[in-house]
C-alpha positions as CSV (number, residue, x, y, z in Angstrom):
1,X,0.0,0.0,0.0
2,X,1.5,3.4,-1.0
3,X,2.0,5.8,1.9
4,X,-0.1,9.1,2.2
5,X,2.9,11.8,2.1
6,X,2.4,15.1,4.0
7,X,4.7,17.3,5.7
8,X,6.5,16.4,9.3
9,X,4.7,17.5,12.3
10,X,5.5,17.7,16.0
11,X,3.5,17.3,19.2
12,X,4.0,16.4,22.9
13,X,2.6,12.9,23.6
14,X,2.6,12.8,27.1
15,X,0.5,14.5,29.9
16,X,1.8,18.4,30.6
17,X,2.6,18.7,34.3
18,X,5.9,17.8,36.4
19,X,6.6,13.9,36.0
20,X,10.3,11.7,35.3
21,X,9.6,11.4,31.6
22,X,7.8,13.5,28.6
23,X,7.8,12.4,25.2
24,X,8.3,15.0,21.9
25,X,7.1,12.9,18.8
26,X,7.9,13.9,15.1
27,X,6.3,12.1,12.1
28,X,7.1,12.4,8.6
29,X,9.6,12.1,5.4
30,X,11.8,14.9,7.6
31,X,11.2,13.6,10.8
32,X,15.1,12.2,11.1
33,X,16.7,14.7,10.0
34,X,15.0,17.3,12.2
35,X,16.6,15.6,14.6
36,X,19.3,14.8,13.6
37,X,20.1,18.6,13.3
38,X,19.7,18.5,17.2
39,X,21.6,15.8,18.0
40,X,25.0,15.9,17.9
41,X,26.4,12.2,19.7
42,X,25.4,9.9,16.7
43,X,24.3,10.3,13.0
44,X,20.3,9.1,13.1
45,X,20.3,8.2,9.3
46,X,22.7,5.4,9.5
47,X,21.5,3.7,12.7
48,X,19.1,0.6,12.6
49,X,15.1,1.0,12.9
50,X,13.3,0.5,15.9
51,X,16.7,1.7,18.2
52,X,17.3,4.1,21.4
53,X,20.0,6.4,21.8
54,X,21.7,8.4,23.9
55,X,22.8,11.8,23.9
56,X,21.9,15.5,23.9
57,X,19.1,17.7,22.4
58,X,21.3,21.0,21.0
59,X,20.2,24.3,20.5
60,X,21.5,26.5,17.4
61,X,24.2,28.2,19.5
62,X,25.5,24.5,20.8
63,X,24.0,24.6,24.5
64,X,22.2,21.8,25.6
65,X,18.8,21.9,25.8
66,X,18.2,18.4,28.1
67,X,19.5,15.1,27.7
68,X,18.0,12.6,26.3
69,X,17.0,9.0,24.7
70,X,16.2,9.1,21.2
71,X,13.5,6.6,19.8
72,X,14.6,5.9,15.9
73,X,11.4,4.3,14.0
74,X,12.0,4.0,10.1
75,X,9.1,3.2,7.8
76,X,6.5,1.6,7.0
77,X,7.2,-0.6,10.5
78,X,5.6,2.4,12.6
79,X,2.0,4.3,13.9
80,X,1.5,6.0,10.7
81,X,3.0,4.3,8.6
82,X,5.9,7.2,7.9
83,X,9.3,7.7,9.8
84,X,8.6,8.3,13.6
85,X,10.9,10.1,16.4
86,X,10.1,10.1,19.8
87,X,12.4,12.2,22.1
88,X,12.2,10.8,25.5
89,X,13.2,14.1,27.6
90,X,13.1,15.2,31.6
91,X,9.2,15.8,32.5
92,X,7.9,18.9,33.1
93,X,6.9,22.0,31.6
94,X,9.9,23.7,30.3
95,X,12.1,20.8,29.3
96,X,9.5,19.1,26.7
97,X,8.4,22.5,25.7
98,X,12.0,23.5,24.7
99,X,12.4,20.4,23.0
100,X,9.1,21.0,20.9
101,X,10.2,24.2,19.7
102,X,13.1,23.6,18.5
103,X,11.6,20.8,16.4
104,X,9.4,23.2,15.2
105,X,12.4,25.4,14.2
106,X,14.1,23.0,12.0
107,X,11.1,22.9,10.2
108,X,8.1,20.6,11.7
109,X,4.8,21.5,11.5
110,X,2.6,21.3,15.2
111,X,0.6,18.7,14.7
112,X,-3.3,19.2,14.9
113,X,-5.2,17.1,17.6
114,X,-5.5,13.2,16.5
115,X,-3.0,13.9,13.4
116,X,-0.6,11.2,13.8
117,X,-3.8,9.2,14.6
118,X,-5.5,10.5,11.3
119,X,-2.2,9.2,9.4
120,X,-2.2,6.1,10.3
121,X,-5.7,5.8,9.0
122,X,-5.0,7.5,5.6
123,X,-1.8,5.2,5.2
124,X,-4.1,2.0,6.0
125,X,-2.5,1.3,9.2
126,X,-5.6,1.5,10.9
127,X,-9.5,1.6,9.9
128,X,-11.9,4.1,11.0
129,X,-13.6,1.6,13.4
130,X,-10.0,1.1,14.9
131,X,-8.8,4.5,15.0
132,X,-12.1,5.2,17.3
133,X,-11.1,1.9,19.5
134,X,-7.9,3.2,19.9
135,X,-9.6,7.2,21.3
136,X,-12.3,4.3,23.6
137,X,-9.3,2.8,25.1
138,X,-7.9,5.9,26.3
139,X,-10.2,7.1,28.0
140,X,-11.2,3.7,29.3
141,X,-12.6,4.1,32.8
142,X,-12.3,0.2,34.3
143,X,-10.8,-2.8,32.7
144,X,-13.9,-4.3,31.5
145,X,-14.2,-1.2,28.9
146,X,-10.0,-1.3,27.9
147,X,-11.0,-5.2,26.9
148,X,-13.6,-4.2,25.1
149,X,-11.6,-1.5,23.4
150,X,-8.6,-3.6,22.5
151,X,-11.0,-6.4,21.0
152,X,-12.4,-3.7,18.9
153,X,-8.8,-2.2,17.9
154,X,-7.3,-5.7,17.4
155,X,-9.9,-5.6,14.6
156,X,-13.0,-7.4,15.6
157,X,-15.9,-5.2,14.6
158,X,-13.7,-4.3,11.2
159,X,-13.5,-8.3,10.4
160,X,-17.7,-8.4,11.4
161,X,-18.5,-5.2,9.1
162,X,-15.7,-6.4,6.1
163,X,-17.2,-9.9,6.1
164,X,-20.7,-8.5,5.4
165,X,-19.7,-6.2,3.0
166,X,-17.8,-8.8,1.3
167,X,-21.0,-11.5,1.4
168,X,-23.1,-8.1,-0.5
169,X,-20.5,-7.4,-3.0
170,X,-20.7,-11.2,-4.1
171,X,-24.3,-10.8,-4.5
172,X,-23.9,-7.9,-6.8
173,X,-21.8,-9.4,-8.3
174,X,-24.1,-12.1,-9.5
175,X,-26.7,-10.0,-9.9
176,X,-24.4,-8.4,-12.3
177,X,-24.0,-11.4,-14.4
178,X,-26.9,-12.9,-14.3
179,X,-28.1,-9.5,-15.7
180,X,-25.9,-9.8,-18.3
181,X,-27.4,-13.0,-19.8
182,X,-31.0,-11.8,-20.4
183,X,-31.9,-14.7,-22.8
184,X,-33.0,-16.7,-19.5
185,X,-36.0,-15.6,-18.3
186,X,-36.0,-16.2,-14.7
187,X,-33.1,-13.9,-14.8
188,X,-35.0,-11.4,-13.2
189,X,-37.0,-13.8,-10.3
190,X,-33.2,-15.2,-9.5
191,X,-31.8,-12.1,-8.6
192,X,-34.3,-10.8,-6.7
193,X,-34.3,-13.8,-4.9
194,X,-30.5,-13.5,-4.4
195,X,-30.4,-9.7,-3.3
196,X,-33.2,-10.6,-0.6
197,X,-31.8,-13.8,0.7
198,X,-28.4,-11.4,1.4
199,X,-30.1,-8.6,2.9
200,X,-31.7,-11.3,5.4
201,X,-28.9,-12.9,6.6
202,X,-27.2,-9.5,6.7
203,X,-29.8,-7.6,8.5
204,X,-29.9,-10.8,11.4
205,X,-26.2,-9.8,11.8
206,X,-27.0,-6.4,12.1
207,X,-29.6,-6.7,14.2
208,X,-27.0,-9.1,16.7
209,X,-24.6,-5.8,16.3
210,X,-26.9,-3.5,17.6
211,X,-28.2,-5.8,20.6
212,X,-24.6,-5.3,22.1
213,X,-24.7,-1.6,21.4
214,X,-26.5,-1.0,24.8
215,X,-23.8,-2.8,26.3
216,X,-21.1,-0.9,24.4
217,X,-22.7,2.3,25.5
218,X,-23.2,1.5,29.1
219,X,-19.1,0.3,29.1
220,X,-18.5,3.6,27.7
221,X,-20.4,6.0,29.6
222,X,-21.1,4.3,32.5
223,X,-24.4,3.0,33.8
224,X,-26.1,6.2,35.0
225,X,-27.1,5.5,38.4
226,X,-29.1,8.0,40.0
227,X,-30.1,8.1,43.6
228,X,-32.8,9.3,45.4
229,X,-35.2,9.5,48.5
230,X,-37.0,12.3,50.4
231,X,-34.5,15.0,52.0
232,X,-32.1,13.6,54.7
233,X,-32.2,10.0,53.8
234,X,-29.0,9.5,53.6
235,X,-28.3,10.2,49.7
236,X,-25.5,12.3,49.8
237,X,-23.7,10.5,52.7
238,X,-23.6,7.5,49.8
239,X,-22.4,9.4,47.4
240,X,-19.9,10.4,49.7
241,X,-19.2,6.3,51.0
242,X,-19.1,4.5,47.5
243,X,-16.7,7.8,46.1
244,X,-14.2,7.9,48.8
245,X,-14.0,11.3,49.3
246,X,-16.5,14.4,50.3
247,X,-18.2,14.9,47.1
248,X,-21.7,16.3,48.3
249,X,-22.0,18.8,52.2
250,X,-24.0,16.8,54.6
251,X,-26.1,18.2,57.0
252,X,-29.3,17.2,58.9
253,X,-31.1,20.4,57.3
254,X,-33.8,19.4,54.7
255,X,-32.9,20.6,51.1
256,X,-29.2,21.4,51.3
257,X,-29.0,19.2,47.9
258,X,-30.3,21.5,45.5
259,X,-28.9,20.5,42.3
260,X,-27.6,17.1,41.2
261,X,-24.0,16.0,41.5
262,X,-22.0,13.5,39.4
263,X,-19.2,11.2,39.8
264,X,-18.2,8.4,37.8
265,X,-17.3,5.4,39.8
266,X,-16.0,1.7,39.5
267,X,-18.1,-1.4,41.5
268,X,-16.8,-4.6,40.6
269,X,-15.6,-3.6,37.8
270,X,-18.4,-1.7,36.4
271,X,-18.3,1.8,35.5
272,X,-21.7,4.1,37.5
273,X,-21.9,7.4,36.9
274,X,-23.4,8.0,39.6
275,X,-25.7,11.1,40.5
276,X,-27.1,12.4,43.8
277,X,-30.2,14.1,43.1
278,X,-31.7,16.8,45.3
279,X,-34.2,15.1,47.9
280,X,-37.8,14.9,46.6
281,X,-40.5,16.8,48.2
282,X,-43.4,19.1,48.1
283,X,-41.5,22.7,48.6
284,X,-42.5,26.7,47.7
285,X,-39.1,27.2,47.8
286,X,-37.6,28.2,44.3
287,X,-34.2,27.3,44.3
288,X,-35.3,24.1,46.1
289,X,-37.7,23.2,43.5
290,X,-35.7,23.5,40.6
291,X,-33.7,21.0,42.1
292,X,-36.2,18.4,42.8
293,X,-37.7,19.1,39.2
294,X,-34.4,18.2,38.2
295,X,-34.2,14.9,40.3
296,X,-37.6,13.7,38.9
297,X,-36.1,14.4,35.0
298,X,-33.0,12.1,36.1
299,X,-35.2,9.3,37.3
300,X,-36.9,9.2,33.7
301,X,-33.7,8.9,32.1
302,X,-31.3,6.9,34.7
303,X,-30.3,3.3,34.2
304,X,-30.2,2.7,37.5
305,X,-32.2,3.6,40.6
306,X,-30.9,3.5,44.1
307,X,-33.9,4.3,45.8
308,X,-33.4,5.0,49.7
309,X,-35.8,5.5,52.8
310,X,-35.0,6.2,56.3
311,X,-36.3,3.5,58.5
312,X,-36.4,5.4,61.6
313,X,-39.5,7.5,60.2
314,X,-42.9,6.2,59.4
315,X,-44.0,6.0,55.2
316,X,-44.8,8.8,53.7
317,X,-47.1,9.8,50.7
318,X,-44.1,11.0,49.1
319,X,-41.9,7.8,49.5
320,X,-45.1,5.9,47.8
321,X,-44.9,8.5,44.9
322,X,-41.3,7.7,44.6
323,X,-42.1,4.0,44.8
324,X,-44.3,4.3,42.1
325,X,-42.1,7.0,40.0
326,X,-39.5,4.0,39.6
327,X,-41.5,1.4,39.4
328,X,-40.7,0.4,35.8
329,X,-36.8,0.8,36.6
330,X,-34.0,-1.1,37.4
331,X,-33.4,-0.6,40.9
332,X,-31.9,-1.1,44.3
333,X,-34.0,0.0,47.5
334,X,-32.3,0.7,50.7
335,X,-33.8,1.0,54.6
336,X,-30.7,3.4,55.7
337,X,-30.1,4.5,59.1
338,X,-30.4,1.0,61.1
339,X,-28.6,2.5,63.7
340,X,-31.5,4.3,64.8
341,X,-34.8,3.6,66.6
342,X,-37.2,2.0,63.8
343,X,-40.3,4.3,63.3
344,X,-41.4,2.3,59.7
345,X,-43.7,-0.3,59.1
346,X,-41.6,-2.4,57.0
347,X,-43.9,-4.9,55.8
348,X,-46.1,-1.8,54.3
349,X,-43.0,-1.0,52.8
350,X,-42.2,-4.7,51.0
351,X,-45.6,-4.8,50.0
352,X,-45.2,-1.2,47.9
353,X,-42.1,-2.5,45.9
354,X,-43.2,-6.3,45.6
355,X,-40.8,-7.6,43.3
356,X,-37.5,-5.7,44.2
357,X,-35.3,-6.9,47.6
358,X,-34.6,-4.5,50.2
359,X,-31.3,-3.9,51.3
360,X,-30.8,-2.9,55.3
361,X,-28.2,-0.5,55.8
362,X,-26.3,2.4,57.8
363,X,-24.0,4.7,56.1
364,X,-22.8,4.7,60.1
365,X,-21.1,1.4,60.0
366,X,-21.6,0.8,56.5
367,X,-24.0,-1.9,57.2
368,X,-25.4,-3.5,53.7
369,X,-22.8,-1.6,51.5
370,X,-21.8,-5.5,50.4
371,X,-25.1,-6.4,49.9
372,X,-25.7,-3.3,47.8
373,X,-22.7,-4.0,45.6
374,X,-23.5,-7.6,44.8
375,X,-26.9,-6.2,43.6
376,X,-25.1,-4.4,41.6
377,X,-23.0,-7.1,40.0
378,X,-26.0,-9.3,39.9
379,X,-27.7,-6.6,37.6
380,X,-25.4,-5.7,35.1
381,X,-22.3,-7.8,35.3
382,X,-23.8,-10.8,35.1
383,X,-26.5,-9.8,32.9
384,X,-26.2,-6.6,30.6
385,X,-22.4,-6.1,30.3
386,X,-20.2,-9.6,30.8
387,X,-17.5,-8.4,29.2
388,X,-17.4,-11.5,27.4
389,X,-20.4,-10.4,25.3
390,X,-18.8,-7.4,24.4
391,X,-17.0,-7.6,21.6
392,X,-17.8,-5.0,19.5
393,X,-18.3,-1.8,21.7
394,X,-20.2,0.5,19.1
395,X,-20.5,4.3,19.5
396,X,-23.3,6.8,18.2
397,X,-21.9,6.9,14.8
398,X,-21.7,3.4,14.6
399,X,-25.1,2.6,15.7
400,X,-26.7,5.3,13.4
401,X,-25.0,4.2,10.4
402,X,-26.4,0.2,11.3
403,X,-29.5,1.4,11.5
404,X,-29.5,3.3,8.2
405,X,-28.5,0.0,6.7
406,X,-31.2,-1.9,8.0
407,X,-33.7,0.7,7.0
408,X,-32.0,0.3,3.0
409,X,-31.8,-3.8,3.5
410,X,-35.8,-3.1,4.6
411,X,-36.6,-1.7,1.4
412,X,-34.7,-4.3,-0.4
413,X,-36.7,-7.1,1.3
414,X,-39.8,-5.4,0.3
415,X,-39.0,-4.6,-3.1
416,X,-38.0,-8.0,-3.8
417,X,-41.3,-9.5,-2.2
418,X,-43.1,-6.8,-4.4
419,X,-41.1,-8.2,-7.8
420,X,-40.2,-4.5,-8.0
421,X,-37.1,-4.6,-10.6
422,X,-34.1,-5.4,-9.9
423,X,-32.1,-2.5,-11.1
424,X,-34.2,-0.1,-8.9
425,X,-33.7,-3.1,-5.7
426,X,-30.1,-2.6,-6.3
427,X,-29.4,1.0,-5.3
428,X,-30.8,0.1,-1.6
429,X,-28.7,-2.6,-1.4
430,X,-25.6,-0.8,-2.5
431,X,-26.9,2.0,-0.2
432,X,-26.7,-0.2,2.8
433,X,-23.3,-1.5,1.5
434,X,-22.1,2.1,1.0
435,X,-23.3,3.0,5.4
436,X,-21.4,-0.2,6.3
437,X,-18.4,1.2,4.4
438,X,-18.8,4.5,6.3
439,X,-18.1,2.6,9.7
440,X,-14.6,1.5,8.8
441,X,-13.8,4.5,6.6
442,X,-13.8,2.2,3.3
443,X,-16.7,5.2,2.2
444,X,-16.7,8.5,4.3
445,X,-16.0,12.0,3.6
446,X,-13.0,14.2,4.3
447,X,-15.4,16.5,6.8
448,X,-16.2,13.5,8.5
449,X,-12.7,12.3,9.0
450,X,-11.8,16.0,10.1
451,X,-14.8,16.2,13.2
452,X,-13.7,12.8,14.3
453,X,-9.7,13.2,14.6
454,X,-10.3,16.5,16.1
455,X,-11.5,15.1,19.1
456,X,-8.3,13.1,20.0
457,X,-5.5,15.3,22.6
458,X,-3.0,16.3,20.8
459,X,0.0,13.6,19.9
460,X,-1.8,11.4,19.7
């Protein structure tokens, strides 16, 4: 495959702050000799690829800039597919930030957010699909989601789409010739007949695709976990137990939680974003209201509810309302403060949310924190998101462009089933091959290409 030549850019590729290494990387058909106009203790064009040296980054009046190990990576063996090197300096802000410019002084370009990434796409190192693993797996919150994202940059969902795409051209292709032969006169009857068997079996793969997209998405972004309860329950004191640290004030004043607060967390291995809401209640004060407006609009669109009641004070109407708010939910009730007298009626309580196990607990002593966690696991680990289901962890883009390719593989069923001809059958089919192609960049447009790589940090 012939490499996609540009001009050499520049970027830091590690973190900015103080820290024992940062990394300056250069890519491009100048890339060693840029350096070695800055390095003086060995000639870079005549050592062997994939080698570390020694020595001294220079500036143009011959004082030393930092010392340093030099990463030598010749093409095509490299990222992008051009010549790579990496200048492994001191951390911190000034040393790499010297370093950079005077890369960018013999000539490098800085390189634009996701650039090296967007070359190694354009020189066929990686596929779209892959290039967007790659972004997943960085900002990978728990190890189930890094699996996930290495299966999908190893390749996985390119093989799924590439295979499909190959099983449509085929039929095309026969289509083609079969069209070609008109003297038989079931030409027509065979290939419709062909083109709708294909979109079938292509759609059932599809549809398997999209079943784990759910999964892919609650990997991703976390299962959005929203707890709530009447003021003083003990919401914000769990926020504050399961994160570590004090994320939300506690007080015993009703309605200090006013608006909602977010943390994403990791329980056994699976990623909550978790969000205490402002307690739920009947209130003329504005502020207040807002807040519990809010709360009622985060129930509708959570994944999870940790619903929680304070056993030391009798049922209300508003902890039946709650009850039945999240009734259609996935969710995890909890009878908090056990360390206090008992003032609820806790079989009224079991018979309101029939069906759902109540947890006993007290953020005191952290009584039924176990209990809640295994709830947890049993929910979604073992259920929604076993990381061995997860092979192909599919973003918005991806999911969109499946479902656009159903809706065209649709049309061809029905077309076919209608003896509409085939000519007119076959622009919906190559339509849905054309949105497969857009998921592993085989068919996408520069603008496209642009928006995406934007959104990787730069050096990357």
């Amino acid at each position: 495959m012939s490499v996609y030549q540009l001009d050499t850019i520049a970027a830091i590729s590690t973190a900015l702050g103080e820290g024992a290494i940062g990394i300056v990387r250069m890519s491009g058909p100048e890339a060693i000799e840029y350096a070695n106009r800055l390095f003086r203790e060995k000639d870079l064009n005549q050592v062997a690829s994939h080698t570390i040296h020694y020595g001294h980054i220079y500036r143009e009046d011959q004082s030393i800039i930092d010392e340093v190990m030099i990463t030598v990576l010749k093409a095509p063996k490299t990222y992008t597919r051009e010549d790579i090197i990496e200048i492994n300096c001191h951390g911190g802000l000034v040393a790499v930030q010297e370093v950079l410019e005077a890369c960018l002084y013999q000539g490098a370009r800085l390189a634009q957010p996701g650039e090296f990434t967007k070359r190694a796409f354009l020189n066929g190192r990686l596929d779209l699909s892959q290039a967007e693993a790659l972004m997943d797996l960085i900002q990978a919150k728990t190890a189930k989601s890094m699996s996930a994202s290495m299966s999908q940059l190893s390749g996985s969902l390119s093989s799924k789409i590439k295979h499909l795409r190959n099983e449509m051209l085929q039929t095309l292709a026969q289509v083609e010739v079969t069209i070609d032969y008109p003297e038989y006169d079931d030409v027509e009857e065979l290939s419709n007949k062909a083109l709708c068997q294909t979109a079938l079996v292509v759609k059932d793969e599809i549809d398997k695709l999209l079943n784990e997209a759910s999964n892919g998405q609650l990997l991703r972004e976390g299962v959005k976990t929203v707890i709530v309860g009447r003021p003083n329950v003990g919401k914000s004191s769990l926020l504050n137990r399961l994160t570590g640290r004090e994320k939300a004030i506690v007080t015993n004043i009703a309605g200090t939680t006013r608006d909602t607060i977010e943390e994403l967390i990791s329980i056994r291995g699976i990623p909550l974003l978790l969000i205490d809401t402002a307690g739920i209640r009947d209130t003329n004060e504005i502020v207040e209201q807002i807040g519990v407006n809010k709360s009622r609009q985060m129930v509708n669109e959570a994944d999870l509810i940790i619903l929680m009641f304070d056993q030391s004070q009798a049922l209300s109407s508003m902890d039946l309302e709650l009850i039945d708010l999240t009734k259609d939910k996935k969710r995890i009730v909890l009878l908090n403060k056990q360390d206090l007298k008992s003032g609820l009626d806790i079989d009224k309580l079991k018979e309101a949310i029939v069906g759902t196990s109540l947890i006993e607990t007290s953020l005191m002593t952290d009584e039924g924190i176990y209990e809640m966690e295994n709830q947890i696991e049993s929910l979604f680990n073992k259920g929604a998101i076993e990381s061995q289901d997860v092979n192909y962890l599919l973003n918005t883009r991806h999911t969109n462009l499946l479902k656009q390719a159903i809706r065209s593989l649709d049309a061809v069923i029905e077309a076919s089933q209608m003896g509409v001809p085939v000519d007119l059958i076959q622009i919906d089919f190559t339509q849905a091959w054309d949105y497969l192609g857009e998921i592993t960049g085989e068919s996408v447009q520069d603008e496209l290409l642009d928006k995406l790589f934007s959104q990787f940090c730069l050096g990357k």
